[in-house]
FIVO-514507 format. One line per 4 residues: number of its first residue (from 1); their letters; for each residue x, y, z of C-alpha. Coordinates in steps of 0.25 Angstrom, whole numbers. Example, Ala and Ser with C-alpha at 12.3 -4.5 7.8 and 13.67 -1.06 7.14 Angstrom:
2
1 = as = 49,-18,31 | 55,-4,29
***
This chain:
415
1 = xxxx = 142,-191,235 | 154,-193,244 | 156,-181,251 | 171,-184,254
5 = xxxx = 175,-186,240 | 167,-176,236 | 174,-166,245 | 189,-172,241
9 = xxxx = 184,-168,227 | 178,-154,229 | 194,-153,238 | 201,-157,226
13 = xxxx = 193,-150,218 | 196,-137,224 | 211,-139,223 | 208,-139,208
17 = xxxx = 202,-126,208 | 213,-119,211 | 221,-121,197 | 211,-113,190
21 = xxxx = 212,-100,189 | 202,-89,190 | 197,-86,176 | 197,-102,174
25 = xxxx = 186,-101,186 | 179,-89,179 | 177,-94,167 | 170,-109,174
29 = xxxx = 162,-100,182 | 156,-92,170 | 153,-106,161 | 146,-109,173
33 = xxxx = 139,-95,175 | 135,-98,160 | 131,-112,163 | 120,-110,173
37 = xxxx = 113,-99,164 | 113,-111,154 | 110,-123,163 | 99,-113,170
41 = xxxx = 86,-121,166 | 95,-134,171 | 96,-126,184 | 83,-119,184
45 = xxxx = 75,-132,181 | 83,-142,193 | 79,-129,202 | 66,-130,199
49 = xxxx = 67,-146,204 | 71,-138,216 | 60,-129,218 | 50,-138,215
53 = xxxx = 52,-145,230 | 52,-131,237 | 41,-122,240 | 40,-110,235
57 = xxxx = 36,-105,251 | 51,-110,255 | 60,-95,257 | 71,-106,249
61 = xxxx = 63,-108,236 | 69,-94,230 | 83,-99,236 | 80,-111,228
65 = xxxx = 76,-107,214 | 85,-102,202 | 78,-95,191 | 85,-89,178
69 = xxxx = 88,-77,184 | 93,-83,195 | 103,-91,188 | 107,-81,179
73 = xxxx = 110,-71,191 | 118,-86,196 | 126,-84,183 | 128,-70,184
77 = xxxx = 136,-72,198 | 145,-83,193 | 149,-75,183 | 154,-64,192
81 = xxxx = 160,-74,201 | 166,-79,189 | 172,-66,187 | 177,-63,200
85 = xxxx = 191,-69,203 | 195,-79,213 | 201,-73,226 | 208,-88,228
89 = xxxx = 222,-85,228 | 221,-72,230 | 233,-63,238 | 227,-58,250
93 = xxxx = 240,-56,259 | 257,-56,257 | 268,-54,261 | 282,-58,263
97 = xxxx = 287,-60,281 | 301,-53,284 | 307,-68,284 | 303,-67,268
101 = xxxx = 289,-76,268 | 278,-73,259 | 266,-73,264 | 252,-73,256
105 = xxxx = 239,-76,260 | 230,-81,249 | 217,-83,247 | 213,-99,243
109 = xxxx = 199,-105,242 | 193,-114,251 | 194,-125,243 | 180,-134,246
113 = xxxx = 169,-127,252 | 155,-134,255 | 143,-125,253 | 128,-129,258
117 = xxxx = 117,-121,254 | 102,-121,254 | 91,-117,242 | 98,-108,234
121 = xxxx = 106,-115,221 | 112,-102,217 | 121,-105,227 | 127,-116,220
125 = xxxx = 131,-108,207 | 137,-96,217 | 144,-105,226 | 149,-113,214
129 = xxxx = 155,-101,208 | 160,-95,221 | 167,-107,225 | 175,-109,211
133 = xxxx = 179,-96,210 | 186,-96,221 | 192,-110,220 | 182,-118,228
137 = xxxx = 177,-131,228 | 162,-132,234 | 151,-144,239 | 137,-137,240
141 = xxxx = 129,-143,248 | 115,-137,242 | 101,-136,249 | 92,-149,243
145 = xxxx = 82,-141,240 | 91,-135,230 | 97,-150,224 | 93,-149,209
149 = xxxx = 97,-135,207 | 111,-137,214 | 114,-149,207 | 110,-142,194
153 = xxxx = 117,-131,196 | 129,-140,201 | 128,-149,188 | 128,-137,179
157 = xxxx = 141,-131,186 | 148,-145,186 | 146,-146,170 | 153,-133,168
161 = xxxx = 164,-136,178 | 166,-150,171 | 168,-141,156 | 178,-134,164
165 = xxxx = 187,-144,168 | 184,-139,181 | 183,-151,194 | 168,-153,197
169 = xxxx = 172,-156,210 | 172,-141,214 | 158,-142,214 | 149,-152,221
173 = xxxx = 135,-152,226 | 131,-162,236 | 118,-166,239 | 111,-175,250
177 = xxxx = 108,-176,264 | 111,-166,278 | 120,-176,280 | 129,-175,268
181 = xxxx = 129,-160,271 | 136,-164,286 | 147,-172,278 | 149,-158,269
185 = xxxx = 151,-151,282 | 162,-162,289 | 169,-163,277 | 182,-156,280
189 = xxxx = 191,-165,272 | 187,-156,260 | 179,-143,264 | 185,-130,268
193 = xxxx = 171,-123,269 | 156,-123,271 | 148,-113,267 | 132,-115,270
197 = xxxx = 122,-106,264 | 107,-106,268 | 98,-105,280 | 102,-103,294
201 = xxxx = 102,-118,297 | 109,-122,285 | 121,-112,291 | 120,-117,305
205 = xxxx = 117,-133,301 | 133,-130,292 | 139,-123,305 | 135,-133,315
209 = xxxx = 138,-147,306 | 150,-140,298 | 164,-145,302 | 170,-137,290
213 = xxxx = 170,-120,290 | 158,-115,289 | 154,-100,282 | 139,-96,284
217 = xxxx = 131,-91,275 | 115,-88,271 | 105,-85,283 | 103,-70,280
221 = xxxx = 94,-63,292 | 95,-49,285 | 91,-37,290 | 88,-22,286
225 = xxxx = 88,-10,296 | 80,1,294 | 87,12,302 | 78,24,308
229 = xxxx = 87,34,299 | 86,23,285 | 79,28,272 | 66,22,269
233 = xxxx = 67,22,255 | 80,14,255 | 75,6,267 | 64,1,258
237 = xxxx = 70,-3,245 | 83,-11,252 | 71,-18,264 | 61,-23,253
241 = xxxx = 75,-26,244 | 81,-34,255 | 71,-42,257 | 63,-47,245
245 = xxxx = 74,-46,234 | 75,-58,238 | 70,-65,249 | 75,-79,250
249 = xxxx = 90,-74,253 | 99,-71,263 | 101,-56,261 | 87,-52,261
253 = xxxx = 81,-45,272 | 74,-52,284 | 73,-43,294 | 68,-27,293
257 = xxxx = 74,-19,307 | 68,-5,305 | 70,7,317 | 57,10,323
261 = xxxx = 57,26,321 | 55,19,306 | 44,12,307 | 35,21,299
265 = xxxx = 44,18,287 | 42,3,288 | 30,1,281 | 36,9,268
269 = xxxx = 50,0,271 | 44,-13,270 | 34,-8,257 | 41,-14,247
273 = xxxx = 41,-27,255 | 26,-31,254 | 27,-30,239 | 33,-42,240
277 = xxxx = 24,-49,250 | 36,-47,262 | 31,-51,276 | 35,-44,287
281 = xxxx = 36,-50,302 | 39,-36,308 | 38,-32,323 | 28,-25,330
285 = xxxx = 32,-10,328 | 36,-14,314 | 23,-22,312 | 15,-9,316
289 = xxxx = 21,-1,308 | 19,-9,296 | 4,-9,299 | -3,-5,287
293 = xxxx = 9,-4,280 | 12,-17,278 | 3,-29,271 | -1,-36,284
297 = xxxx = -2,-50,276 | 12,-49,276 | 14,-41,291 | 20,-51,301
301 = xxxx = 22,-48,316 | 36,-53,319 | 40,-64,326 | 54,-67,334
305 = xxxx = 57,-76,323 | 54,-64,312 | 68,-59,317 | 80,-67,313
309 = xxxx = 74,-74,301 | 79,-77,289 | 66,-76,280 | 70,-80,266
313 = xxxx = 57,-75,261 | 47,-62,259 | 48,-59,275 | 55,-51,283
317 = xxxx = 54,-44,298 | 54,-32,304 | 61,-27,317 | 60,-13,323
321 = xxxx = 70,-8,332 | 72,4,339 | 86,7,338 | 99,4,328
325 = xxxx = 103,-5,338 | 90,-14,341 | 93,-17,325 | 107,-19,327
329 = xxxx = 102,-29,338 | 92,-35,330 | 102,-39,319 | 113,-43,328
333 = xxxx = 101,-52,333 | 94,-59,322 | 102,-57,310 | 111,-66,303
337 = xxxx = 123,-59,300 | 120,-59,286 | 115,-45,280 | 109,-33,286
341 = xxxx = 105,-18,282 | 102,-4,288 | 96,5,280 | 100,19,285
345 = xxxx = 103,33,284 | 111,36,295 | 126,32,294 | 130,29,307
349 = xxxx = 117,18,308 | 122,13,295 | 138,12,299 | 132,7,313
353 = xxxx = 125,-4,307 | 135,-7,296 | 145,-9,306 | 137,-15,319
357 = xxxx = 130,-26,309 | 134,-39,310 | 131,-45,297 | 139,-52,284
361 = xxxx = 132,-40,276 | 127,-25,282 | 120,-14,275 | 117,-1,275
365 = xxxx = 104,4,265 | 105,-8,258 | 98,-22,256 | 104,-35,262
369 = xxxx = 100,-41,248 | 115,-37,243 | 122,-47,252 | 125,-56,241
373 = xxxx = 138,-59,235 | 134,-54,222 | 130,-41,227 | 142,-38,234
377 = xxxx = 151,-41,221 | 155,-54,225 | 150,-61,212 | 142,-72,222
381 = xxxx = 141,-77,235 | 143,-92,242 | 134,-86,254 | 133,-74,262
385 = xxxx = 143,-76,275 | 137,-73,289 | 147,-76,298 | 162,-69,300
389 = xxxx = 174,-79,296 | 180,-81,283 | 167,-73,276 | 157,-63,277
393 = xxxx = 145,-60,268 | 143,-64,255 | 154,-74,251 | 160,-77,239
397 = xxxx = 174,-78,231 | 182,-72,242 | 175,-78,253 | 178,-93,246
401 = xxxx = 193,-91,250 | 202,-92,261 | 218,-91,261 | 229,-96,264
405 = xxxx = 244,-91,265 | 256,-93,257 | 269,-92,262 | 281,-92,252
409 = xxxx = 296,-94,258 | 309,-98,253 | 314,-106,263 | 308,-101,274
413 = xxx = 307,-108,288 | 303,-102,302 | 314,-100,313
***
């Protein structure tokens, strides 16, 4: 494929996009929603081609596989997106100058962003939908692992897009080499954006080779703090939620900071955990008091490279700390400015944290597993936003658009 001309055609593409109007959008998304409920065993059986060259050891392997549920839940949020309404051309600012201007600022889409992602085919359906709704063409570059699923998922997309009347160009998958993905990242005749999702050297191998705008997403180095004044039955419930709800994403918990006047409650904390065969690199006070409480086939003195980890599995650390601020420290330090939690009684330490956090997503008494764009009533998400510009945090419809300003005289002309 000849990226160039596949870049001029997503470009013009994009351009057609905007004659269609929002329930014209709605009602391809839903035929589409439908389709991959129908097309499911076409899906399910190119994933298994997938799987099949992946060990079921690998933290990506339940990234990488779809299941019924899966793709119903997949259907489900197209189908929300597909009810939601475009923000592109929506009025965010007017007004008219003393000199008789009109001024508005409006919101427009991107018009052709690249995404590159790794393991999870979801990805592809929910970026799909995100970038059509809001008026976008887009060029996944997906993982290789995941190749048969994108490109089923892709071809069953493409058929519904080609009943509609609508340009397949919109949507293109490109396959191949490292080196077909630095072309994707220099072509500035035809990209406005690049969104990477995956692993920490995914992100920094986009930010280091990209000569487009970057938006990073993906590594989640999560943590929970339990403070010396948080509830031990809620503690519980949202540690052992956070972190094997579901262990090979971004929200889930990595990294346990509990306050050493509560140690004795650690062992009831982290209970539910060894249900589910969780192995705990935890540090010497924390490993002591876990003595006896704690399956020692699964007890693991912690290492430097414990903290700051990304498991993607059933595993997670634990750091004592003496004071509120050693944890805040410990954040600032290893986290990844994704999702963090306190779980708290006390409202100052909560509104502290809340405030003093540097992170996409904060929480008080509650588990990181909500930061999803889903959960937070965005119908989906194209990736969790770690850094500061443009987006924040789950990104969806909203985030896909920038603006632009209007300016309506009659002959006006500047002195």
């Amino acid at each position: 494929m000849h990226l160039k001309n596949t870049v001029i055609k997503a470009k013009a593409a994009s351009r057609s996009l905007q004659t269609l109007d929002n329930d014209a959008v709605s009602s391809v998304l839903l035929k589409i929603s439908d389709a991959a409920v129908k097309r499911s065993d076409f899906i399910l059986d190119e994933n298994r081609k997938d799987l099949l060259l992946m060990e079921k050891s690998d933290p990506r392997y339940d990234r990488l596989m779809l299941t019924e549920s899966r793709i119903n839940a997949i259907s489900h949020d197209i189908a929300s997106v597909a009810r939601m309404k475009s923000p592109a051309g929506r009025i965010l600012s007017e007004y008219i100058r003393p000199d008789g201007l009109k001024i508005s600022r409006i919101s427009v889409p991107f018009g052709v962003i690249g995404v590159i992602y790794e393991s999870r085919p979801n990805v592809t359906f929910d970026v799909f939908s995100l970038c059509f709704k809001s008026g976008n063409s887009v060029i996944l570059r997906g993982g290789k692992e995941a190749v048969n699923s994108n490109q089923a998922i892709v071809s069953v997309i493409k058929d519904v897009l080609a009943e509609s009347g609508i340009d397949q160009n919109i949507l293109t998958l490109i396959t191949g080499t490292r080196n077909d993905t630095l072309k994707l990242l220099h072509a500035r005749e035809g990209l406005d954006l690049i969104i990477p999702r995956g692993s920490r050297g995914l992100i920094e191998f986009v930010r280091q080779n990209s000569s487009i705008p970057v938006i990073e997403t993906g590594a989640g180095i999560c943590h929970t703090y339990f403070d010396e004044y948080g509830d031990r039955s809620k503690g519980q419930a949202i540690i052992n939620n956070a972190k094997t709800r579901r262990v090979s994403v971004c929200n889930a918990l990595d990294c346990l900071i509990i306050h050493e006047k509560r140690l004795n409650d650690l062992g009831f904390l982290v209970e539910l955990c060894s249900a589910s065969n969780v192995e705990i690199y935890a540090d010497r006070k924390a490993i002591k008091a876990l003595a006896g409480k704690y399956p020692a086939k699964l007890l693991h003195k912690a290492t430097k490279d414990s903290f700051g980890t990304e498991f993607l599995s059933y595993k997670m650390a634990i750091k004592t700390v003496a004071t509120f601020d050693e944890a805040l420290s410990h954040i600032e330090k290893y986290g990844s400015k994704h999702s963090e939690s306190v779980i708290t009684e006390n409202n100052d330490r909560r509104d502290a944290f809340l405030k003093m956090v540097d992170a996409s997503s904060v929480y008080s008494n509650a588990s990181t597993a909500f930061t999803d764009g889903g959960e937070f009533g965005l119908g989906a998400e194209i990736g969790i936003s770690t850094q500061k510009l443009h987006a924040r945090g789950p990104m969806a419809l909203e985030e896909l658009t920038t603006y632009k300003w209007i300016i309506e005289g009659n002959g006006h002309i500047r002195k």
